[in-house]
Every structure is written in C-alpha cells, then in structure tokens.
GULOGU-348959 format. One line per field, with one value per residue (C-alpha): residue in three letters; x, y, z. Coordinates in steps of 0.02 Angstrom, whole numbers, plus 50000, padded with zeros to 5 digits. Example, Ala and Ser with C-alpha at 12.3 -4.5 7.8 and 13.67 -1.06 7.14 Angstrom:
% GULOGU-348959
drenlo <- (ALA;SER) $
x <- (50615;50684) $
y <- (49775;49947) $
z <- (50390;50357) $
% end
This chain:
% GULOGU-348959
drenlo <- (UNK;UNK;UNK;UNK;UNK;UNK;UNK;UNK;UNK;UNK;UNK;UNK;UNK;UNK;UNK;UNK;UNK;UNK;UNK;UNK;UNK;UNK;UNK;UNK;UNK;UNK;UNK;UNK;UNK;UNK;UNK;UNK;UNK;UNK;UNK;UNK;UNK;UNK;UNK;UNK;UNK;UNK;UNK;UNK;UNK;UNK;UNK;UNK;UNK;UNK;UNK;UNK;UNK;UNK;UNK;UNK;UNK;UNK;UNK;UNK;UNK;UNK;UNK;UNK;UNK;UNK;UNK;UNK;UNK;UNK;UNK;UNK;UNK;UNK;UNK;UNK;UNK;UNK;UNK;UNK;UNK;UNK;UNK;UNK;UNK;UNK;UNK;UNK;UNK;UNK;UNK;UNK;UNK;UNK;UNK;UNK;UNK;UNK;UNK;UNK;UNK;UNK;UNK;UNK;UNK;UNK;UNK;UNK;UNK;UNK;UNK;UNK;UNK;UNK;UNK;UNK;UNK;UNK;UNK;UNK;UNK;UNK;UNK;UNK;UNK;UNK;UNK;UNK;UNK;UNK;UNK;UNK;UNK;UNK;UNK;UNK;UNK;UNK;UNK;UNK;UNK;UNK;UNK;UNK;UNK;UNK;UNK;UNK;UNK;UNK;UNK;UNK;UNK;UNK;UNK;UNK;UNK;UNK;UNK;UNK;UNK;UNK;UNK;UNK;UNK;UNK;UNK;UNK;UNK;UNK;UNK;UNK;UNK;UNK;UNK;UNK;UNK;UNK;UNK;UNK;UNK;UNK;UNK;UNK;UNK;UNK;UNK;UNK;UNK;UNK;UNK;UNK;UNK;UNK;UNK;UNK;UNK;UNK;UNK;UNK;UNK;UNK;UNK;UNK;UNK;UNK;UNK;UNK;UNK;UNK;UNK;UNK;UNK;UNK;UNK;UNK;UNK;UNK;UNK;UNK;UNK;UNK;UNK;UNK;UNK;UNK;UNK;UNK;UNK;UNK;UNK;UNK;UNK;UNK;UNK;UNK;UNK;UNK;UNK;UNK;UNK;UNK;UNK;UNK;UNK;UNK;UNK;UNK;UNK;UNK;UNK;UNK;UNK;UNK;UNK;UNK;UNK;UNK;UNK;UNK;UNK;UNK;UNK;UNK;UNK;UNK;UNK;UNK;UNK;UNK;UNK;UNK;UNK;UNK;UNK;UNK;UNK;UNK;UNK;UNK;UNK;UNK;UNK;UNK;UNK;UNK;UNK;UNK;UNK;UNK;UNK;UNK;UNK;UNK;UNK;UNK;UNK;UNK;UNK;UNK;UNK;UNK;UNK;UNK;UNK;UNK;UNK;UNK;UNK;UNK;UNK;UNK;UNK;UNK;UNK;UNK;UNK;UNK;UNK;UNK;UNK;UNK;UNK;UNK;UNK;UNK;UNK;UNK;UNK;UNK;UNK;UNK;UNK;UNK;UNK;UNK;UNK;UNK;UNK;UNK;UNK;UNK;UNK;UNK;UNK;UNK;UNK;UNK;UNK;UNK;UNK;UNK;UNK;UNK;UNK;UNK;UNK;UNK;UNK;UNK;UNK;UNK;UNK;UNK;UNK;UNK;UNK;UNK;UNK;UNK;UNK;UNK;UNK;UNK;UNK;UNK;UNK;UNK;UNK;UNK;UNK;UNK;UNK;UNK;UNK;UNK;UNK;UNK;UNK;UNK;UNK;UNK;UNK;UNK;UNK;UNK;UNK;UNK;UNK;UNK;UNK;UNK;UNK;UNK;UNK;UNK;UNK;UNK;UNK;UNK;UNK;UNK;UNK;UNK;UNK;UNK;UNK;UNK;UNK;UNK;UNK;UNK;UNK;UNK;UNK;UNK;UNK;UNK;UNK;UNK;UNK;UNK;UNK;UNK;UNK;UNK;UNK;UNK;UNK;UNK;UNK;UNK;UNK;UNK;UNK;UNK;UNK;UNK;UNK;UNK;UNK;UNK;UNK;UNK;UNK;UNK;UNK;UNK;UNK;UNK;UNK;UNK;UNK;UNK;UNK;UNK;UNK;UNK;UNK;UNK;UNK;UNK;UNK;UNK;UNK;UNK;UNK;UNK;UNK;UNK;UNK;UNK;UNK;UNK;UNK;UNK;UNK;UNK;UNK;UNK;UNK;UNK;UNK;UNK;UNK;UNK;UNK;UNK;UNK;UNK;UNK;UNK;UNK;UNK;UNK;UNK;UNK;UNK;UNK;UNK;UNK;UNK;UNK;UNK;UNK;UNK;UNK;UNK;UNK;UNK;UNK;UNK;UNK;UNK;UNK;UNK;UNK;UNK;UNK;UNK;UNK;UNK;UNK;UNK;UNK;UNK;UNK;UNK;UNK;UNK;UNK;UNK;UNK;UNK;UNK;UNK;UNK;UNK;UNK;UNK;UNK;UNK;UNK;UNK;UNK;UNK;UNK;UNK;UNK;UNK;UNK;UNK;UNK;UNK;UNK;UNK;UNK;UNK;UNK;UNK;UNK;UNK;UNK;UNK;UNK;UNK;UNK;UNK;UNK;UNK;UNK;UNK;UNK;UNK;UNK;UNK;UNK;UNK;UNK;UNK;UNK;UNK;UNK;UNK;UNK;UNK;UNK;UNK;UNK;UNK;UNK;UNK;UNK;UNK;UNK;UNK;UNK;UNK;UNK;UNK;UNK;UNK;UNK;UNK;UNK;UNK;UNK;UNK;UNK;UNK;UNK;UNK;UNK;UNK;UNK;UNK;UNK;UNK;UNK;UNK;UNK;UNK;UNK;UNK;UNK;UNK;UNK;UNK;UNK;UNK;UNK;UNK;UNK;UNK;UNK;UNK;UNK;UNK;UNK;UNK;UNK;UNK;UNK;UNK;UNK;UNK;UNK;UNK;UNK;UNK;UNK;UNK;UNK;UNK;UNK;UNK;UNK;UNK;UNK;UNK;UNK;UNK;UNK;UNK;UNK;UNK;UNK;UNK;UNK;UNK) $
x <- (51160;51265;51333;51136;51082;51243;51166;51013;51075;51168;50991;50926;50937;50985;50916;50924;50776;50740;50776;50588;50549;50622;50632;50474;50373;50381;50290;50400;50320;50309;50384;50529;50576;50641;50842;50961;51110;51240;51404;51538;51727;51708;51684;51605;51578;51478;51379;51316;51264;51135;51011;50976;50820;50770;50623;50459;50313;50156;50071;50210;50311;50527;50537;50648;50493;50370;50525;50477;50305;50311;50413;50307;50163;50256;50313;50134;50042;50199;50159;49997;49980;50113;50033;49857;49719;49591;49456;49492;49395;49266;49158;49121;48992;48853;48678;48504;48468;48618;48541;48386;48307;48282;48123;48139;48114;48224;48374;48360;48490;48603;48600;48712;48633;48646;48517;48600;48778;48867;48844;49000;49051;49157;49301;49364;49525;49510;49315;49227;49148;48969;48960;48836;48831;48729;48705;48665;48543;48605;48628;48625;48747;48798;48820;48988;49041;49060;49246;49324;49223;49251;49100;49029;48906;48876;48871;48795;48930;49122;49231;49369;49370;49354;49407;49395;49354;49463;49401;49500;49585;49523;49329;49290;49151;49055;49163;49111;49192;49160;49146;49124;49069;49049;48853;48870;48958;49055;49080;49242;49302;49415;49546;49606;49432;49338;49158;49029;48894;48760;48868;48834;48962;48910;48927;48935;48904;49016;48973;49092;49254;49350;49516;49454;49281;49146;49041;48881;48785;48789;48860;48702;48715;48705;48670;48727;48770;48688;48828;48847;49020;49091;49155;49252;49433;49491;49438;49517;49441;49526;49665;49589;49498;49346;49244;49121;49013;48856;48764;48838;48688;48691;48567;48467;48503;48672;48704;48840;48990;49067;49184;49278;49307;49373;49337;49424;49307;49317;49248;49431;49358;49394;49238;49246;49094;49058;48969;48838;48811;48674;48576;48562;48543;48392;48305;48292;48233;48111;48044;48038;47952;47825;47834;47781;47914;48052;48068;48220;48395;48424;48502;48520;48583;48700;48772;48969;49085;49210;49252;49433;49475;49625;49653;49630;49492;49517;49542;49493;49610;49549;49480;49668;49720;49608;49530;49594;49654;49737;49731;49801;49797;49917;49955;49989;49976;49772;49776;49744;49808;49786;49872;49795;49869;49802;49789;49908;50042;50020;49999;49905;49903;49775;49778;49609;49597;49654;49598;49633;49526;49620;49618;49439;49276;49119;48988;48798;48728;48847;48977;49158;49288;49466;49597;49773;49912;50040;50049;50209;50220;50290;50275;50264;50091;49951;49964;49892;49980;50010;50040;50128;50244;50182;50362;50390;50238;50373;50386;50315;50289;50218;50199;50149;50107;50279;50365;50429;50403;50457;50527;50476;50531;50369;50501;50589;50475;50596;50676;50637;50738;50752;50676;50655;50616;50541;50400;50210;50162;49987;49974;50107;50102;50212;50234;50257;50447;50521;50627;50525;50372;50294;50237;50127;50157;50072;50158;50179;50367;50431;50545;50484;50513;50521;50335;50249;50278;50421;50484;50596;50699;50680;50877;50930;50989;51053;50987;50928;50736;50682;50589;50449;50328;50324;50151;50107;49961;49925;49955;49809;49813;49928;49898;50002;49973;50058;50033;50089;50230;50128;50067;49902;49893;49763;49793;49699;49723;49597;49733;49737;49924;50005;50192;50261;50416;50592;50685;50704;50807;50943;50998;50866;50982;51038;50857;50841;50700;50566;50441;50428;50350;50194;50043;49876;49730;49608;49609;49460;49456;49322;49243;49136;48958;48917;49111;49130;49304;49409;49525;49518;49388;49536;49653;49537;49495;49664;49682;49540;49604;49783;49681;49608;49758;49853;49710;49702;49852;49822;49920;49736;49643;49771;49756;49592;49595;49718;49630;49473;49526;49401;49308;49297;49152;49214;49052;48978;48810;48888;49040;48901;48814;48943;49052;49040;49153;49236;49333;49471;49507;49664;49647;49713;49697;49870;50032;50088;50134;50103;50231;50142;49970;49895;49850;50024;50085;49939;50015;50191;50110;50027;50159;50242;50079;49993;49864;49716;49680;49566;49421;49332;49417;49276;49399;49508;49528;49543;49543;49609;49614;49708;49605;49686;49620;49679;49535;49531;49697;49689;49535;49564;49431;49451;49326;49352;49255;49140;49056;49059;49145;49255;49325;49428;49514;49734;49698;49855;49970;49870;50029;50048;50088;49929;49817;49896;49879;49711;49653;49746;49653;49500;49501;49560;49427;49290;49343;49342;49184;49085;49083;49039;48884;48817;48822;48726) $
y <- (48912;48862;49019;49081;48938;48975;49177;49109;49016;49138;49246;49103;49133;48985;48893;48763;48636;48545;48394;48333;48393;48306;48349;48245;48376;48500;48586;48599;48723;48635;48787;48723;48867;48738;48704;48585;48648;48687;48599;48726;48693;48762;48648;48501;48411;48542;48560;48374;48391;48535;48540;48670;48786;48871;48964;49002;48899;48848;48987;49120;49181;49119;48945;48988;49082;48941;48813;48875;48865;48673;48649;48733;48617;48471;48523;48587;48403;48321;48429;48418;48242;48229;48369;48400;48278;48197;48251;48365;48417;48272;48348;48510;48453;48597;48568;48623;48673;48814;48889;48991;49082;49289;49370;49510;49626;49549;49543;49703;49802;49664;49695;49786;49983;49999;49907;49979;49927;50092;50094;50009;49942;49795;49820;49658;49640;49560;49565;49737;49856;49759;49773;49923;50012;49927;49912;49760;49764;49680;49523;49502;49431;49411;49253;49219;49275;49146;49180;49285;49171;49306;49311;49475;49497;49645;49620;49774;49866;49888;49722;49723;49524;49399;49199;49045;48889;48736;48576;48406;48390;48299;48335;48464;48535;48690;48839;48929;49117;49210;49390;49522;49726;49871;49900;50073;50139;50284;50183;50209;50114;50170;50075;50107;50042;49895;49910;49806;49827;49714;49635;49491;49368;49315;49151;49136;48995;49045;48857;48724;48824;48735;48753;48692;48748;48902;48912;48847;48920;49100;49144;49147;49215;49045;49100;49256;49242;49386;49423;49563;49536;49698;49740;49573;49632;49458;49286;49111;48953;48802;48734;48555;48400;48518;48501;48332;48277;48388;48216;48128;48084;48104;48093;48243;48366;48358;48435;48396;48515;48645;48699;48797;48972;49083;49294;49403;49534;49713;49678;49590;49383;49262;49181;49010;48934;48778;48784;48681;48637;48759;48598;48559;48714;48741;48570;48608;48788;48702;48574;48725;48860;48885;48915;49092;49134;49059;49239;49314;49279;49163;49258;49145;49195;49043;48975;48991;48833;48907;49072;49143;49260;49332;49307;49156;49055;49171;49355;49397;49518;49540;49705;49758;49720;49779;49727;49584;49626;49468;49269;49111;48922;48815;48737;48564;48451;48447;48621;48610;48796;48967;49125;49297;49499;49630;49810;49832;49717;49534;49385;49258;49051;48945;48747;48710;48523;48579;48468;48587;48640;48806;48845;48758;48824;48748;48899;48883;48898;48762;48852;48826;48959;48927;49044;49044;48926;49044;49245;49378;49566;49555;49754;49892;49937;49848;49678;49696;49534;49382;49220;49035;48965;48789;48723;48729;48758;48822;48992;49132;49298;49474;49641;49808;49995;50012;49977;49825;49628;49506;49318;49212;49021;48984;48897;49064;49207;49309;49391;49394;49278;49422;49592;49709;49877;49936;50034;50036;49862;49823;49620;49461;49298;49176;49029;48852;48830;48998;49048;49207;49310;49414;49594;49732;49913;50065;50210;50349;50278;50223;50307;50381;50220;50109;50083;49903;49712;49655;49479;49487;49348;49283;49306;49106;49143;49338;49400;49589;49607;49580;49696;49608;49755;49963;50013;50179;50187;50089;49900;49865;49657;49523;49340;49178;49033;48886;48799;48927;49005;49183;49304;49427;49609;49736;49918;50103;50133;49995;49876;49693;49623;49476;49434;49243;49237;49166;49028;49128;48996;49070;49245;49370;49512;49404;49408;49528;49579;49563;49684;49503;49415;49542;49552;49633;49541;49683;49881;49994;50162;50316;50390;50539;50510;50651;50672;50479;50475;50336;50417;50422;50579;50659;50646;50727;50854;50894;50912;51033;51155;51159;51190;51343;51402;51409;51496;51645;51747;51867;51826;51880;51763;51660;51686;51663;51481;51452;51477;51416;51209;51080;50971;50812;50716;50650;50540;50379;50466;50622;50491;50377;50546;50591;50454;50285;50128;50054;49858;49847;49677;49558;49405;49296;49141;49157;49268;49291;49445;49502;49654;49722;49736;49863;49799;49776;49946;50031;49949;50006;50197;50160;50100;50291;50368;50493;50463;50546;50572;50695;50595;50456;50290;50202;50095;50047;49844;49807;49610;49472;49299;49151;48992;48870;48702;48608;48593;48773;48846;48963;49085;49253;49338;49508;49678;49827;49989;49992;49822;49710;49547;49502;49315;49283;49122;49149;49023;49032;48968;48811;48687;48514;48498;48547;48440;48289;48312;48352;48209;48085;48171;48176;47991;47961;48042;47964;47811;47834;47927;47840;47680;47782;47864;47716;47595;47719) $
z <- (49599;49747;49790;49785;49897;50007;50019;50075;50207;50275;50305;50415;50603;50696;50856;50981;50989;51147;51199;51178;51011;50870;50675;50637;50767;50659;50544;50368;50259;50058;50009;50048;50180;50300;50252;50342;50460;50371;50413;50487;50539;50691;50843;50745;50910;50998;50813;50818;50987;50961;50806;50705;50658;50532;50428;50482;50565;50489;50551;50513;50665;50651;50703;50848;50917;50913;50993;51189;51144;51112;51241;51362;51307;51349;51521;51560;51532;51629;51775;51798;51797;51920;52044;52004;52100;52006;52163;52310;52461;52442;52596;52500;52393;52363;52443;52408;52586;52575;52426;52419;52267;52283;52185;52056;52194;52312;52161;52135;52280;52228;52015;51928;51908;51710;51603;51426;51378;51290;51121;51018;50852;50815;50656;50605;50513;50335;50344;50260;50390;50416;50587;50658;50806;50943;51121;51228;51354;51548;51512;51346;51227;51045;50947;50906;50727;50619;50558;50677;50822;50966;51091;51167;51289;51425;51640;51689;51779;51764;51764;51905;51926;51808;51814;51692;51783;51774;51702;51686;51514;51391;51422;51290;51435;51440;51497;51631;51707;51875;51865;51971;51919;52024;52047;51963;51838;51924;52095;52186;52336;52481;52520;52694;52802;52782;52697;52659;52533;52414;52260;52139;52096;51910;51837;51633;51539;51394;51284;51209;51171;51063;50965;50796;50773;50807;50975;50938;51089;51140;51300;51447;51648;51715;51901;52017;52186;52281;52441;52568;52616;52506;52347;52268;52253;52184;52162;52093;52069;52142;52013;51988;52053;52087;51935;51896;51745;51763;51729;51916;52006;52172;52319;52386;52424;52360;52175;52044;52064;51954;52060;52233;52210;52352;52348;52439;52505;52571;52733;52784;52742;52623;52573;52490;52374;52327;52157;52085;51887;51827;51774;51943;52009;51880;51928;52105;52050;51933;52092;52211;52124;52007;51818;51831;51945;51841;51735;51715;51782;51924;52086;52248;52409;52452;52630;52602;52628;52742;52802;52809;52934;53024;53201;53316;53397;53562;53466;53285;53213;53043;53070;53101;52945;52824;52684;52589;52418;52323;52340;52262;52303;52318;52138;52214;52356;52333;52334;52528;52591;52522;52547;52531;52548;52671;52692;52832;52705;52811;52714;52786;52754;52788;52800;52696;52783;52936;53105;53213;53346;53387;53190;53137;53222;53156;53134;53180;53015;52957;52888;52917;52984;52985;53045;52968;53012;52995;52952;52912;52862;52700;52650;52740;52617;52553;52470;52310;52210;52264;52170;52208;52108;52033;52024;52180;52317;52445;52367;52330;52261;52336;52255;52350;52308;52417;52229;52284;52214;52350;52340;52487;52554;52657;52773;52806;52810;52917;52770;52580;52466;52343;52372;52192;52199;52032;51972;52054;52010;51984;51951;51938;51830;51859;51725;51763;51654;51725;51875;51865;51846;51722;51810;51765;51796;51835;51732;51854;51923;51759;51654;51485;51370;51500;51562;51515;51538;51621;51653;51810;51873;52066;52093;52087;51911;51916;51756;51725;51691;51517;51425;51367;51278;51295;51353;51361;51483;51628;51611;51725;51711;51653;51633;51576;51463;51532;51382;51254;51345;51328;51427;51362;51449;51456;51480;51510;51320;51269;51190;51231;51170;51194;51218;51182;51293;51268;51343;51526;51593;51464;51484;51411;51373;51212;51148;50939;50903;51053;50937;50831;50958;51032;50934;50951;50990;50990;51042;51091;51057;51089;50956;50945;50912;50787;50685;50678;50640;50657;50777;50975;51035;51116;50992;50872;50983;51010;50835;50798;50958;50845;50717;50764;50837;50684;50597;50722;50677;50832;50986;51089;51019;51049;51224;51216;51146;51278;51408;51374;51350;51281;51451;51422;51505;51669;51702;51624;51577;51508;51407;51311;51262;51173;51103;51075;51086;50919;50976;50816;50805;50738;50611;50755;50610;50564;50594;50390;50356;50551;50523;50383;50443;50508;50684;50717;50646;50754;50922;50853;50852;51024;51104;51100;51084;51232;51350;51415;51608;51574;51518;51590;51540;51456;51348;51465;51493;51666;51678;51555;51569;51495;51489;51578;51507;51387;51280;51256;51296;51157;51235;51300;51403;51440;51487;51592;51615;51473;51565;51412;51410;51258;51223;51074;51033;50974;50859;50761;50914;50916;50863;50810;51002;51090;50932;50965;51156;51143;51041;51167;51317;51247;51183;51363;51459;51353;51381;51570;51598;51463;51553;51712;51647;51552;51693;51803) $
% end
C-alpha cells in the first residue's frame, strides 16, 4: 500500500503558493485528491520555505492553475482601494437643460438600418437541442435561460464598440454597457480622412448580474444618444468614482449619475458624456412630454461635457491628424488625464482638471474644450491601441498597423522604453499583476502556427513572448480580468476563448501544457438554411465540390468543375437568405472533465482549422468585454457582425477568494449607503 501511495505521489505536479494564500484558503476536494508534500533529502531548507500543491480545484482545473488566480484577486482589491477615488469630477453632474428628447421621426437618420436580427439558434452543452431558430426584432431581447443564464438580445447593426460600466464594489447594482453599431449592415469606413455622419451611442440596461444566481430582468435599451460627430471608433467609461445610487436626490435640474464615458470619433474629437440614471432620465421625460409620446425607445440629443481636440487655443490642428482611433484614462490619480491615438500616429494627453487658460476654453453652448498638455509621434502609422498601465500611471503602451507595440515613460517620450516589432496587432490588455500586456493579432504577418494571443513582456524583465492560444483567423479583440488573472478573445471564426495566465513575473518559457488552461466559452458557426447540417456552410460546400470531383472520372469535366467555383454571398441580405447563425455554447458551471468534452476538442480542431475570406463574415465576434466589478467579475459580453449581443457568466472561476470578498463589500456598502438613503 505504500509503495501504491508513493506511485501516486509521484503523478502530482508540484507548485508554489503565494505568500497571501494559506492552506486553510483552499478548496480540498473530500475525495481526498489533495496529498501533503512529500519530504525529500534534497535542500530541506529551501523545501520548508516554499509549500506545496497538489490535485485539482473544486471546480476541476490543476491547483497550480487556479494559485495566480487567487492571487490576482487579492492584489486587485489592494489596489483599488489604494488608487481608485470614491467621487471624481464633482462639477460634471448631468443636467436636464443639456438633454432634449427626439420624435420617432426625428430618431430615425440616427437608428440602426435593420429591424430583423439574422435568424440563429442557440446549442447548449449538457442541455438536449430545445432551442429553435428565431430572430429578434431591433431592440429586442431574450430572457436569460434559466441554467446556462447567458443573455441575448439584438442592436440593430454590427458591434465595433462595446463597454461595461464601472460601479463601486460591493453594491450588487444594475449593470449597464455602451455600445456602438454601424447604421447598416454592409457599412465600411475610410480611414485616411475625417468624416462625420448620424450614429447612436446605445446604453443597455443588462439587470442585477450576479455570481450566484440567474438574471431576473431581461436586458432593455435604456437610452441612445443620437450624435453627429462620426462613426465611434472606441469608447471607455471612466475607471471609478463616477457612478451614484440612482435613488440620490438632487436639485433641478441636476440628475443622479451613471457615469463619464469618453468616444473617440471619426471627425478627429474626443467627446466626453456625462450620463444620467435612466430613472432620472425617464422622470424628466415623463414631466416633459406627454403619455402618448412616450412610445418606443428613448433617443436624446445630449450637450457633451467637454470636447477634446488637438491643437492649441491660437491654432487647432486636429484636422492634421486624423481621426482618432483608441483612448484610455488614467487608472489612478482621479483619473484626471486621458490619452488617445491618431491617424497620422501622435498620441495626445489631456489634463481633465486642467486650469489653464491656454489649454481650457469655455464654449458658448456650455460645453468645455480642452486641448492636450502634451503630444509625441509615437509610430510612423495610425494609432490603433493604446492602454495605461494601472501599476504604474507613468507608462504606457502603443500598438500600430506599422507591426510595432511600443513601451513609453510619459516623462521621456523622446524614445520608446522598449520598441517590439511583431505581427499586425489589432488590440492590447494589460493586467494589473504583470510587467506586460496581452496582444491580439491580425493573421496576415504571422507564421503558419504562430497566429493568436500573445503575452509579451515590456523589456524590464527580458523574457521571450509567451504563447498564450493558436487562433486561426483574425483575433479581432482581447480583454483582461483583473480579478481572475484571464483574458477572453474573440475572433473572425465566431469562437469566444478564454486563456487564464501564469505567474508572468516568472519566466514563461517553463510553462507544460498551456492547451490546459484555454477553454471555450461559446463559438458561432454558419449554417445553410435548407441542408441544416451541423457543419460551417463553407466547409460543407467545400465538401460537396470534392465530392463531385471524385465522381467525374473524366479529366473535362473535371475542368469544368474547376472552373466554375461555388460564390458565396458577399452581402448581408444575400448571407441571411441563405444560412443562418447556430451560437454552440460551453457548460461554463464547472471545468471536470474539460479535456474530454466536446467544446474543448472542437477549439482543438479550430485552432488548425481554415478560414473563409470569401464569404461575408456574419459570425465573426468583433468586441468582448470583461466585467470589471466586483460584484460581477465573472460576465463576458461579447457580439460582432451578426449585431446581437451575447453575455455569459465563467461561473466556474468564481473561488473561495472573490465569495468572501464579495460578501465583505457588500455588507460594507450597505452599511454605508443605507444610513444615507434612509436619513434623506
């Protein structure tokens, strides 16, 4: 029996723990999978100093997996108390007087052109085929299913922007997202001029998101914001102190605040928004109109906050530059200056709270315009990533169509502090614990095999890039979890993934088995309308032309086949004709027996499987999203070209950690606010 238990051991990988996780954080399965270190001859003194790990989690990924995920947790909550602000830019407080209510007929240049979502059919794993094929109407939404809990609901047009908004941890509010869709389907943009055009910033009430328990209330359109500054080529909300209890009274005309987003617009200008609650947006609506005119969605045209431009009080050189492409706040420090990426490759920085009167010029209509404090040429193309570290607020990071991802120290902008020429990148994350960011790739550079998410260190440490996951396609978006140490990407073939990372402070290249830590969350895929087969329309086209080839035994008709190649529908009208969408979707409840499933063996195939540029992209996933807050950390929103809007909840990396944390905060903030809302 020894010599068995001995042979066990042996099969046990072993593991550092952190510092701030001890043996009583973690989850010991009653199976009794969980053994003690073994004692060894070797080194006894460096043996007592580090502890031991082995077996599997609770939810069924290797305990050494799960380690930088608690970790991360910790570091997270100790960072954000230190550098986030309970309540920032106390002056921007949204009015009624800046916002005024368009008709249906007025709405109408600014809506999104398609009233029918493409038809599609949701395949849930361990749950028997009961879904049907539907279509949503503009608008519209689904409940949330009952086990599974994801949330579907369709914007009208092509997603190319999408953002959670923060709230304060602890207060288990209504989650809200921005979103922004082309107005039609088969819209292209140019690039190189600036343009301006009708667009609707959308704002979705998505309900009380939660880590333990279903969404009750189906997601609604809260409120658009009807603009005419361009096409919306990125957007971020502010990081926190921002958001108040929809239930703050305040005097008129002043509303209770959701939040400060800033858009980057075509036209060259970033536009920032203060945002009301859509209680108290629907009051004042309710006060001001009639109850005949209160039909259908609620589309305001809305006096901006401030106005970002290039350019100086005297001159105004944002038309020199081109259209602005990418932004991000400051992560700390009140979150008083933002930086954003041009055309031309500058990279502007504005000082929010600036006094300035050669950098603040106070508008006619009230508005606010600020011009930037300080500005550099950081590529020698377009801008089209940009993102601050929230370590340290003094650095960072650029990435360009030139195929190269720039390090900068704000207090030397003369030269890069490391300059990494890769593939085409197409969008940066940067976690809070790393000395490095997570990057997304276009596949047209890469090397076959080598296309996908990469994790590439700033240079301060001298590692090689880590290979996080293969993607075949396009990897079109990428976004972190601070709080579970993962990153979630979307891609042109329809698959949504996500990758929990290592320890990157320790060198990468030592990492076996990276497959083990990627799994699918869901994966669209075109099907043909009148075969309904479960494979791809391409792929089963491609099959049928073999097919027939083999069957012809003349070399003519051969030929003939040949030359005469199936066309694939290049246009949204002539795609839903013919196929529609099927969304496959993983049991996110729990990881046991990942490796044998078939979600996980179908992203195994994909990730060496082919792609197909000759159709319209209907299943590709443009845009996902992490949520950052606390109380629901675990939701992933994500959509693309097909226009609908998918949220699912990772529920199975929801630790011991993020429970206990969650319970404190939420115990915390009732106690605070409570008090507050009784008393008025």
């Amino acid at each position: 029996e020894e010599e068995e238990e001995e042979e066990d051991e042996e099969e046990l990988s072993e593991v550092d723990i952190p510092g701030d996780i001890t043996e009583s954080d973690l989850d010991v399965p009653s199976n009794g999978e969980y053994q003690k270190p073994r004692k060894s001859p070797i080194n006894e003194q460096s043996r007592s100093a580090k502890r031991r790990l082995y077996g599997n989690f609770a939810n069924g990924l290797p305990n050494h997996i799960m380690v930088p995920v608690w970790g991360a947790t910790t570091i997270t909550i100790k960072h954000r108390e230190e550098h986030h602000s309970p309540w920032v830019f106390p002056d921007w407080i949204p009015s009624t007087q800046a916002w005024s209510f368009l008709s249906q007929s007025e709405s109408l240049k600014y809506l999104p052109s398609e009233t029918k979502s493409p038809y599609f059919k949701i395949k849930r794993e361990g749950h028997r085929d009961d879904s049907m094929i539907q279509n949503l109407s503009r608008f519209q939404s689904l409940p949330a299913h009952k086990e599974s809990w994801d949330v579907n609901f369709f914007v009208g047009g092509p997603i190319w922007c999408l953002e959670w908004c923060p709230t304060p941890e602890g207060s288990a509010a209504c989650q809200y997202a921005a979103i922004y869709c082309n107005k039609g389907m088969d819209d292209r943009h140019k690039l190189m001029c600036q343009h301006v055009e009708p667009t609707l910033l959308q704002i979705w009430q998505l309900g009380d998101l939660q880590q333990e328990h279903c969404p009750q209330m189906n997601a609604a359109l809260a409120y658009g914001i009807a603009t005419d500054h361009g096409c919306i080529w990125d957007m971020k909300w502010c990081p926190s102190g921002a958001w108040e209890l929809p239930e703050t009274t305040r005097k008129q005309p002043q509303m209770s605040r959701l939040g400060i987003i800033a858009a980057a617009f075509s036209s060259g200008k970033v536009v920032v928004y203060s945002l009301p609650h859509p209680e108290s947006l629907h009051m004042y609506k309710m006060k001001l109109l009639k109850a005949s005119s209160m039909q259908g969605p609620i589309i305001c045209k809305v006096q901006c906050t401030v106005i970002l431009e290039i350019g100086s009080v005297q001159y105004s050189g944002s038309s020199q530059c081109g259209q602005c492409f990418c932004l991000d706040w400051m992560p700390s420090e009140e979150h008083q200056c933002l930086a954003a990426g041009f055309y031309d490759g500058t990279v502007a920085l504005w000082n929010l709270n600036t006094k300035s009167l050669l950098l603040r010029v106070q508008q006619g209509d009230g508005s606010l315009k600020i011009y930037p404090f300080h500005s550099f040429v950081a590529h020698d193309h377009a801008v089209k990533a940009i993102a601050w570290s929230k370590a340290n607020s003094n650095f960072l990071v650029t990435a360009s169509p030139d195929r190269k991802i720039k390090f900068w120290d704000l207090r030397r902008t003369y030269q890069p502090v490391n300059d990494i020429k890769r593939n085409l990148n197409t969008e940066v994350a940067w976690l809070l614990p790393w000395c490095g960011v997570m990057v997304a790739q276009e596949n047209c550079y890469a090397a076959f095999g080598l296309s996908g998410i990469h994790f590439l260190d700033a240079g301060f440490l001298g590692y090689k890039p880590y290979f996080a996951a293969p993607r075949t396609g396009t990897v079109w978006s990428i976004s972190g979890s601070d709080w579970l140490n993962t990153c979630v990407s979307g891609d042109n073939t329809g698959e949504v993934i996500a990758v929990i990372l290592p320890d990157c402070m320790n060198n990468t290249m030592n990492i076996k088995r990276p497959n083990e830590r990627r799994f699918p969350i869901y994966k669209a895929d075109l099907v043909d309308r009148c075969t309904a087969s479960n494979y791809s329309a391409a792929c089963s086209n491609q099959k049928e032309k073999e097919a027939k080839i083999q069957k012809r035994s003349s070399g003519k008709e051969k030929e003939e086949l040949n030359s005469s190649p199936i066309v694939e529908p290049k246009t949204y009208s002539e795609t839903v004709k013919k196929y529609y969408v099927v969304f496959d979707d993983t049991d996110l409840k729990s990881f046991k027996n990942l490796f044998s499933r078939g979600p996980f063996k179908r992203m195994q195939t994909i990730d060496k499987g082919k792609t197909y540029p000759d159709r319209m992209p209907l299943e590709s996933v443009h845009k996902v999203r992490f949520n950052p807050n606390l109380d629901a950390h675990g939701w992933v929103i994500s959509a693309g070209q097909s226009g609908i809007v998918r949220a699912h909840c990772v529920r199975c990396l929801n630790t011991h950690v993020s429970r206990r944390l969650i319970k404190e905060y939420q115990a915390q903030f009732n106690s605070m606010f409570q008090t507050a809302v009784t008393s008025n």
